[in-house]
C-alpha positions as CSV (number, residue, x, y, z in Angstrom):
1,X,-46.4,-11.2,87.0
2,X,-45.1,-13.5,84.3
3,X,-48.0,-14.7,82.8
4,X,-47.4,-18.1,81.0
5,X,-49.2,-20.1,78.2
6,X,-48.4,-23.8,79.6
7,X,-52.6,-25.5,78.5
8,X,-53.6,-28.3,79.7
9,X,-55.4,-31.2,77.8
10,X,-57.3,-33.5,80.5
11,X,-60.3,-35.8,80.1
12,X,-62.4,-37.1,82.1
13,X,-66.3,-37.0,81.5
14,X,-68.1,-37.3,78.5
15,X,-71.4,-34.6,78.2
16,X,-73.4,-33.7,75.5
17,X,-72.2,-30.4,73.7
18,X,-76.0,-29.3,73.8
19,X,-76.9,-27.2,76.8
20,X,-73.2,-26.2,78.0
21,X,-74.4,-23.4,79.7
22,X,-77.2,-24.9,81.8
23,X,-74.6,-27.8,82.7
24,X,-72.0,-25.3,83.9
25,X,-74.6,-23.6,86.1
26,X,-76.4,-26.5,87.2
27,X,-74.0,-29.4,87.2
28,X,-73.7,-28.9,90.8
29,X,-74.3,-26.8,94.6
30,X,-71.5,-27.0,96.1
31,X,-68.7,-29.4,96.4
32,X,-69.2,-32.3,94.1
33,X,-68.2,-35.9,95.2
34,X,-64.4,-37.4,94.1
35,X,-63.8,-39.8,91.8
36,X,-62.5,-43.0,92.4
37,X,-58.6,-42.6,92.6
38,X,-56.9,-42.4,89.2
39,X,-59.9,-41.1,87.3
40,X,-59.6,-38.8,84.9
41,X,-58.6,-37.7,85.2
42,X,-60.0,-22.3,107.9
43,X,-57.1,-20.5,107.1
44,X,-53.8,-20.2,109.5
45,X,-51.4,-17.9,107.5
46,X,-49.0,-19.9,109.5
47,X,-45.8,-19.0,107.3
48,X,-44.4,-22.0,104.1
49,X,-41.8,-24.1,105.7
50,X,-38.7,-24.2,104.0
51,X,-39.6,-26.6,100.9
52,X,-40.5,-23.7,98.8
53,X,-37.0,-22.3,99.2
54,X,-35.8,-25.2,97.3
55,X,-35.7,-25.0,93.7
56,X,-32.0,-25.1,93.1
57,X,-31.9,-28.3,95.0
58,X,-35.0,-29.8,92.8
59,X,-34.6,-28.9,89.5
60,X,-37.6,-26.1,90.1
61,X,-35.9,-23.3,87.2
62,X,-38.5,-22.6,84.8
63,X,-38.3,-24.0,81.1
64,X,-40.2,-23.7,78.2
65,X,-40.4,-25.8,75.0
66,X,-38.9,-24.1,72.3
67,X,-38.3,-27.5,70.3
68,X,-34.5,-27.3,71.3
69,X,-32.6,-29.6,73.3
70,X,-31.7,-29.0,76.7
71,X,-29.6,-30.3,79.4
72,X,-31.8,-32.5,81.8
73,X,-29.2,-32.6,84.6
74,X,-29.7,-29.1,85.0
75,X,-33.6,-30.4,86.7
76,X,-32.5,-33.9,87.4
77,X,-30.0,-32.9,90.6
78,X,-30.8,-35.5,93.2
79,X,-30.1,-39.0,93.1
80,X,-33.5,-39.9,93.2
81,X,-34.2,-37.8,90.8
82,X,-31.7,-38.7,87.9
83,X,-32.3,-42.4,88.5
84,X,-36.0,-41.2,88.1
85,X,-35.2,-39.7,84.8
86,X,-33.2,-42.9,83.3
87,X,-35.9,-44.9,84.1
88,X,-38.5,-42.7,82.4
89,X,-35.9,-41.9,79.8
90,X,-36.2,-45.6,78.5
91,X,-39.7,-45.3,77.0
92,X,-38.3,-43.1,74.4
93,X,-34.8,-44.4,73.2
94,X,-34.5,-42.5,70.7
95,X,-33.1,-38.5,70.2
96,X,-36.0,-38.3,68.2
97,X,-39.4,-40.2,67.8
98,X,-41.8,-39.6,64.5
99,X,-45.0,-38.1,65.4
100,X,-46.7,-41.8,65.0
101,X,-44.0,-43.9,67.2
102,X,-43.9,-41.3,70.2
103,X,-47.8,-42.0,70.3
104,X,-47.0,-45.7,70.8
105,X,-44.1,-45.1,73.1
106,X,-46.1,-42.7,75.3
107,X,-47.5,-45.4,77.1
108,X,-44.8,-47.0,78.5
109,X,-44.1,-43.2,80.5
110,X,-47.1,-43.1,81.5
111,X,-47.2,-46.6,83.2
112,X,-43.9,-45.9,84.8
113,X,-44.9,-42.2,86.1
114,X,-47.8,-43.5,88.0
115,X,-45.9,-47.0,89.1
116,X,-43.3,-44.1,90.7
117,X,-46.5,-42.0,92.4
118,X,-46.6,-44.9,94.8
119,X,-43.5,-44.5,96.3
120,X,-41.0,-41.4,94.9
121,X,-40.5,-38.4,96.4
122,X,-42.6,-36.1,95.4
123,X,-40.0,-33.5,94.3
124,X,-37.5,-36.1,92.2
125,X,-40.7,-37.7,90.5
126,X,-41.2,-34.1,88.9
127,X,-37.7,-33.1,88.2
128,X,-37.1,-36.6,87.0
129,X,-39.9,-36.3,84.6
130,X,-39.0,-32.6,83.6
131,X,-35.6,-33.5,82.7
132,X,-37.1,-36.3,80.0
133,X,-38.8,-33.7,78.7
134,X,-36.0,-31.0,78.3
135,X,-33.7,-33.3,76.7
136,X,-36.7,-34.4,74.1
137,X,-38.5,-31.6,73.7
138,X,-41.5,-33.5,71.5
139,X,-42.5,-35.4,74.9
140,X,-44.0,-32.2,76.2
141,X,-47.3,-32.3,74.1
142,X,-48.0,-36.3,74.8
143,X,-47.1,-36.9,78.4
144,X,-49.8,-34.1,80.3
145,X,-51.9,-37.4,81.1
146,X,-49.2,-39.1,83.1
147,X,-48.8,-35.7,84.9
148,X,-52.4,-36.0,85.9
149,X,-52.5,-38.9,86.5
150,X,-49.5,-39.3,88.5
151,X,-49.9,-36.5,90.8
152,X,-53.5,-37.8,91.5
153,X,-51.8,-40.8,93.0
154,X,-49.0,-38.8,95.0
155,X,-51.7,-36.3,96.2
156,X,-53.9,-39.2,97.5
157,X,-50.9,-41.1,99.2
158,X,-48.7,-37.6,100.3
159,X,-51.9,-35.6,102.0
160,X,-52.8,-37.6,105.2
161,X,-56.3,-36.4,105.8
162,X,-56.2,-38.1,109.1
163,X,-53.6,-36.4,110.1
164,X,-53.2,-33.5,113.0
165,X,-53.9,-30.5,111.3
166,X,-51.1,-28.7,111.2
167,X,-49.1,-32.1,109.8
168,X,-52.0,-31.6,107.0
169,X,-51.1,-28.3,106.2
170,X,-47.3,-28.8,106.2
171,X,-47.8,-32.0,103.4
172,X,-49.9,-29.5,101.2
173,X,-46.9,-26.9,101.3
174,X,-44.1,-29.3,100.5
175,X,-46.3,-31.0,97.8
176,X,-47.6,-28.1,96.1
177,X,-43.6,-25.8,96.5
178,X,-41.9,-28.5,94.7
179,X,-44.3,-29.4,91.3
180,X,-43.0,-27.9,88.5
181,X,-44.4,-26.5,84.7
182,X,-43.3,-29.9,83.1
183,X,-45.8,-31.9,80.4
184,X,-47.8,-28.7,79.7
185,X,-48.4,-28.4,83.4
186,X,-49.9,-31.8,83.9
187,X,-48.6,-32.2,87.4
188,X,-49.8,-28.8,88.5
189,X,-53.2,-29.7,87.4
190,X,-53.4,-32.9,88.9
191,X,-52.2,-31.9,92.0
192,X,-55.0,-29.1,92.3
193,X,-57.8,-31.3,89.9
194,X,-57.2,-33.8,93.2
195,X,-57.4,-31.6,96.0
196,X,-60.8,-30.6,94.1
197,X,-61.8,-33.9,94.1
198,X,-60.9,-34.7,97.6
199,X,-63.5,-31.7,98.6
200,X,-60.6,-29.8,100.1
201,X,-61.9,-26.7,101.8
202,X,-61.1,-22.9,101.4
203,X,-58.0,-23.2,103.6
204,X,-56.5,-26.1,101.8
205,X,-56.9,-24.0,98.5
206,X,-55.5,-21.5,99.8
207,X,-52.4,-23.1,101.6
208,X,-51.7,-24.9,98.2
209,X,-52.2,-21.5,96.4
210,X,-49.4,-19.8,98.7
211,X,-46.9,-21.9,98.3
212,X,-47.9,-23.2,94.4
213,X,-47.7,-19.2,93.6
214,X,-44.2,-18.6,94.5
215,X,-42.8,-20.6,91.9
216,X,-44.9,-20.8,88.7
217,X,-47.5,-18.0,89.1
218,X,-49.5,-18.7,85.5
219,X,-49.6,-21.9,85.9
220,X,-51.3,-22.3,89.3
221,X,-53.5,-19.5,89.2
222,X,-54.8,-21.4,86.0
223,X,-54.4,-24.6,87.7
224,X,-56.8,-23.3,90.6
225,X,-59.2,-22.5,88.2
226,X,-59.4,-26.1,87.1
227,X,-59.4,-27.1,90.6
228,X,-62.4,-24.9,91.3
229,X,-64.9,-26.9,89.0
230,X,-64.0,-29.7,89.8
231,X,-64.5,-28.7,93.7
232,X,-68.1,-27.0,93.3
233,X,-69.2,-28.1,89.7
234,X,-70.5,-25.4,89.5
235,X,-70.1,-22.1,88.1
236,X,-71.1,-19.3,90.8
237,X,-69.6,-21.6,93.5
238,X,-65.9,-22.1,91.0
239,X,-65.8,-18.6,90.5
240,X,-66.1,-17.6,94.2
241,X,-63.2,-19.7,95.0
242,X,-60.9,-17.9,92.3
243,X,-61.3,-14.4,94.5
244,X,-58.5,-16.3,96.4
245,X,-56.1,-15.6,93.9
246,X,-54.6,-12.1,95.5
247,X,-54.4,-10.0,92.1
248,X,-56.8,-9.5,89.4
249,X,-54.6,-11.0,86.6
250,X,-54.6,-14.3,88.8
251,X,-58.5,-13.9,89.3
252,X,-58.9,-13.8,85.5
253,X,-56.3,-16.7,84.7
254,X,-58.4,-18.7,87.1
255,X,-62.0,-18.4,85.6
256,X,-60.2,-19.2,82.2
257,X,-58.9,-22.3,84.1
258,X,-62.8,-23.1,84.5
259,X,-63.4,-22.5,81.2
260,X,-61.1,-24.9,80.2
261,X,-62.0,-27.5,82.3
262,X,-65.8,-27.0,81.8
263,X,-64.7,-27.8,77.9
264,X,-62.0,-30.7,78.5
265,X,-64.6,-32.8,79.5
266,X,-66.5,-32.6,76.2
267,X,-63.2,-33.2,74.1
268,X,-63.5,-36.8,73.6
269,X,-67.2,-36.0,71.6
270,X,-64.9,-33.9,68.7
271,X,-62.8,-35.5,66.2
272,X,-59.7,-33.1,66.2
273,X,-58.9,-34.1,69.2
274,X,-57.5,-37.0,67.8
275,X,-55.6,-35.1,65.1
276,X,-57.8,-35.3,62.1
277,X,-56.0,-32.6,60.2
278,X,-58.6,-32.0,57.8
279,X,-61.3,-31.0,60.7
280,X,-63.6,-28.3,59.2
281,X,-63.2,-25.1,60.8
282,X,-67.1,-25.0,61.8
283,X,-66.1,-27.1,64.5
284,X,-64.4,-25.4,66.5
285,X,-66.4,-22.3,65.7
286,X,-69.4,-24.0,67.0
287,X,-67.3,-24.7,70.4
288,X,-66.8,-20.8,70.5
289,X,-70.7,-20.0,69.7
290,X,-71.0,-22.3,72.7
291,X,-68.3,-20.5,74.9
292,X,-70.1,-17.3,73.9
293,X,-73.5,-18.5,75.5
294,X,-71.5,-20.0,78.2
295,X,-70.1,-16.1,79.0
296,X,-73.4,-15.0,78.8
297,X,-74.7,-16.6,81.8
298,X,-71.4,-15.9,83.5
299,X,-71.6,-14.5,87.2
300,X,-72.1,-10.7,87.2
301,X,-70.8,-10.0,90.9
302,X,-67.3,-10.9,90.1
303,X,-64.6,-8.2,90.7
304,X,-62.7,-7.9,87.9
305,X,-61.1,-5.3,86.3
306,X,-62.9,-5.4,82.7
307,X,-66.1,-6.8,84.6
308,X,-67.3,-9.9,85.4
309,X,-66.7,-11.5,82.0
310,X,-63.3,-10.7,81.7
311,X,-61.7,-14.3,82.8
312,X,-64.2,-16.5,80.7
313,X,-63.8,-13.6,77.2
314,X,-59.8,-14.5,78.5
315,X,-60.5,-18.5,78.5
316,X,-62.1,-18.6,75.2
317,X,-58.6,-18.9,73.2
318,X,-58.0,-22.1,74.5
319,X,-60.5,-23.7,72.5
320,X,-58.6,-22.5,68.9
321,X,-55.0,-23.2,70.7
322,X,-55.8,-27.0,70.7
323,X,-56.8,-27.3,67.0
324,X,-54.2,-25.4,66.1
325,X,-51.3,-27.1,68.1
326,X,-52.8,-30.6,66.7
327,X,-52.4,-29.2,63.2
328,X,-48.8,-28.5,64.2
329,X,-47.6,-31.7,66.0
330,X,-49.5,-33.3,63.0
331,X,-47.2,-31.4,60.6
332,X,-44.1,-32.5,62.5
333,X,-43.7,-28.8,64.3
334,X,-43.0,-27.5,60.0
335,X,-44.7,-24.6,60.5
336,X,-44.6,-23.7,57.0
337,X,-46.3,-26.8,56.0
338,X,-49.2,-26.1,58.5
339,X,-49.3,-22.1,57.9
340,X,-52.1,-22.5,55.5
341,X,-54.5,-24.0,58.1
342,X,-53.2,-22.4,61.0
343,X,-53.9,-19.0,59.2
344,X,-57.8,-20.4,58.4
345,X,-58.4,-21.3,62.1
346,X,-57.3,-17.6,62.9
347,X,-60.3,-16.7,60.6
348,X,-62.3,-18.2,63.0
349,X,-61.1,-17.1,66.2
350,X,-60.5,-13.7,65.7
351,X,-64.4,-13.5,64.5
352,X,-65.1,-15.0,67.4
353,X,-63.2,-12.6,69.5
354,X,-64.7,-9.9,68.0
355,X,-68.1,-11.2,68.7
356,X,-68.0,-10.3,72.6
357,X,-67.5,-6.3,71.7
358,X,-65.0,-4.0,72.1
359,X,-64.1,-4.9,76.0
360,X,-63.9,-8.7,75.2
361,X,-62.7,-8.8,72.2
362,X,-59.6,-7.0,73.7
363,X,-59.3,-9.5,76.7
364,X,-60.1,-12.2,74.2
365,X,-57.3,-11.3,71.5
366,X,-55.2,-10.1,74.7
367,X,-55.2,-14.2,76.1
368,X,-54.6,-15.1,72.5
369,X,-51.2,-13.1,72.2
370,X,-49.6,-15.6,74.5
371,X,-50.9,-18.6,73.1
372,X,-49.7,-17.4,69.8
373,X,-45.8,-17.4,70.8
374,X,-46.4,-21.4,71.5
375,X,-48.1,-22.1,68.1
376,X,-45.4,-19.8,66.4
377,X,-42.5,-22.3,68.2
378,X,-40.5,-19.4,69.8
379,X,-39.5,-17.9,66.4
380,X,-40.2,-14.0,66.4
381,X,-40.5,-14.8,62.1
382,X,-43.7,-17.2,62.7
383,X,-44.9,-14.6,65.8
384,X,-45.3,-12.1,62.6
385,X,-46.8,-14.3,60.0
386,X,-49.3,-15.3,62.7
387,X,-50.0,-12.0,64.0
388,X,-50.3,-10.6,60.5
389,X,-53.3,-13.1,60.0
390,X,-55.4,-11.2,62.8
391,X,-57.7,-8.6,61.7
392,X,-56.1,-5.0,60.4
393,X,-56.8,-2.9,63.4
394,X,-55.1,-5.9,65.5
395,X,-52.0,-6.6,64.2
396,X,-50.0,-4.0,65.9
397,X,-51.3,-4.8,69.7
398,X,-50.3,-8.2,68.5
399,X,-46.8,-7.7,67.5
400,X,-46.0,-5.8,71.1
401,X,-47.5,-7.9,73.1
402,X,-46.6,-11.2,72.1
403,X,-42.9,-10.0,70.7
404,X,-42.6,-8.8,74.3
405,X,-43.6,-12.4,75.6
406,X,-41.7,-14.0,73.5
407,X,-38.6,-12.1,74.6
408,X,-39.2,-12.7,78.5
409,X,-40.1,-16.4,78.2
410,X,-36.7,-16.8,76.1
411,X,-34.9,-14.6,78.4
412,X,-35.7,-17.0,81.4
413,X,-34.8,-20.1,79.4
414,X,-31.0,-18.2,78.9
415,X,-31.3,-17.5,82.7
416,X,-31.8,-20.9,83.6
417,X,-29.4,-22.1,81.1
């Protein structure tokens, strides 16, 4: 499986950082009640229609951000789609914005993303929107909200509840085959956040799964995971529905999803969120004393490979990845300039790793690895410098694995390409 390190960044709920572990157990019994649309944000095995054979019709090949410039007609391939992608492509007229202006241009994208929700076609909304991105690369990080937000809407006007069932099921495949990885995967986890909220059942989850998993694996197994808490709201019911997820790599990419999600809606209450650059490490190093407790309590029936733990010691990464990533959009992407910090927030992570023993630590630094090539902007020289700042005994494990990564992910962007 080709794992891939596309995080997420919603918010929606503000809770108090005290007591995360009693609110993750608690917070809920079952399937908690949906929002009101636009918040923030049995099974058949009948066979996936023909939607999910579509990607070279949709614009569906894999990309990642590697800061370079690509060719948006490559995604953008239907009409509806390119003239999707010109309008979209107006917020930012510019090749490049400064870090400060695409902030204020932002906006405008994601005003026009959801205005689109009511009416596009699912599939040309997101190949429209992946092609703005591919052609400027520094719109990845800022438009994940209008992803959200935007499949929220389409999900909630596609999926015809009142519909015969198996017209239901057929809306959920073609939906859920044609999203793509675009915006850090914004779409993907609106789409699955909403069928959460909707209080889809096991058979929903697992008709979106099928046809989600055949083209971005990573990405919706993660995606499910975020789907899961906001489902059940809690955690023995969230983890129960990642055992849908048919391998144990996908099982452990989905409790990290719940992870995530359990901390995006306590973002808001932390000041580098906003990009403070000078936030004091103990910050986030309280968040991982908290993710630590949180792991603690973690179910202990779960069948993972590494035990029960394994996905939420795998989840814990994210909470250094967004520090770090806001120290380097801050910096303008010059990794050099931001090395110094990014090399004291790997202080604190790897002793945070190492704090859930030898078996966690592994699946901790193991998560991390992939992250890493994303903070080190595809360059195998930064993948050193950063791996070299991990802990003696972890620098080689480092080096292969996230070298290795680095090569795949950059082999599929020359495929596509």
């Amino acid at each position: 499986m080709k794992r891939r390190t596309l995080i997420a960044a919603g918010i929606v709920l503000v809770v108090s950082l005290i007591g995360v572990s009693n609110y993750a157990l608690n917070r809920g019994d079952g399937l908690g009640a949906p929002p009101a649309a636009g918040d923030e944000t049995e099974a058949t095995g009948a066979p996936a229609d023909a939607s999910v054979d579509a990607m070279s019709e949709t614009g569906l090949v894999p990309w990642i951000d590697t800061g370079k410039t690509g060719d948006p007609y490559q995604f953008a391939t239907t009409e509806g789609a390119i003239a999707i992608y010109k309008y979209l492509r107006e917020c930012y007229p510019e090749d490049k914005s400064s870090a400060k202006d695409i902030w204020t241009q932002t906006p405008c994208f994601n005003e026009r993303v959801l205005e689109l929700a009511a009416s596009a076609e699912p599939a040309d909304l997101f190949a429209g929107a992946k092609a703005v991105v591919v052609e400027r690369p520094d719109v990845f990080a800022v438009c994940h909200d209008a992803g959200h937000k935007g499949a929220d809407a389409l999900l909630r006007r596609y999926w015809n509840r009142g519909a015969p069932l198996a017209e239901q099921q057929a809306q959920l495949r073609e939906i859920f085959s044609v999203v793509n990885d675009t915006c850090m995967s914004g779409f993907i986890h609106g789409l699955f956040d909403t069928l959460g909220y909707l209080e889809a059942g096991m058979a929903e989850f697992e008709i979106a799964l099928q046809a989600c998993l055949r083209v971005l694996e990573f990405d919706c197994s993660d995606g499910m995971g975020h789907a899961a808490w906001e489902a059940t709201l809690n955690l023995p019911a969230a983890t129960k529905l990642c055992t849908l997820l048919p391998t144990n790599e996908g099982r452990v990419i989905c409790d990290g999803g719940i992870v995530m999600r359990i901390y995006q809606h306590l973002e808001k209450t932390d000041p580098w969120y906003y990009g403070s650059v000078d936030t004091p490490g103990f910050v986030v190093k309280d968040w991982m004393t908290k993710v630590s407790s949180l792991c603690d309590t973690w179910p202990d029936d779960l069948p993972r490979e590494r035990g029960s733990k394994e996905g939420c010691w795998a989840g814990a990464p994210y909470l250094y990845f967004k520090p770090l990533y806001s120290e380097l959009s801050l910096r303008g992407n010059d990794f050099q300039v931001a090395r110094v910090k990014l090399i004291e927030y790997l202080g604190h992570m790897a002793a945070s790793c190492e704090s859930f023993g030898s078996v966690g630590a592994e699946a901790c630094y193991e998560a991390w690895d992939q992250y890493l090539v994303r903070i080190a902007l595809y360059e195998t020289e930064n993948v050193k410098v950063l791996c070299e700042g991990l802990p003696k005994g972890r620098v080689s494990k480092c080096l292969t694995r996230s070298l290795a990564y680095l090569e795949d992910e950059l082999g599929r962007n020359q495929a596509a390409g």
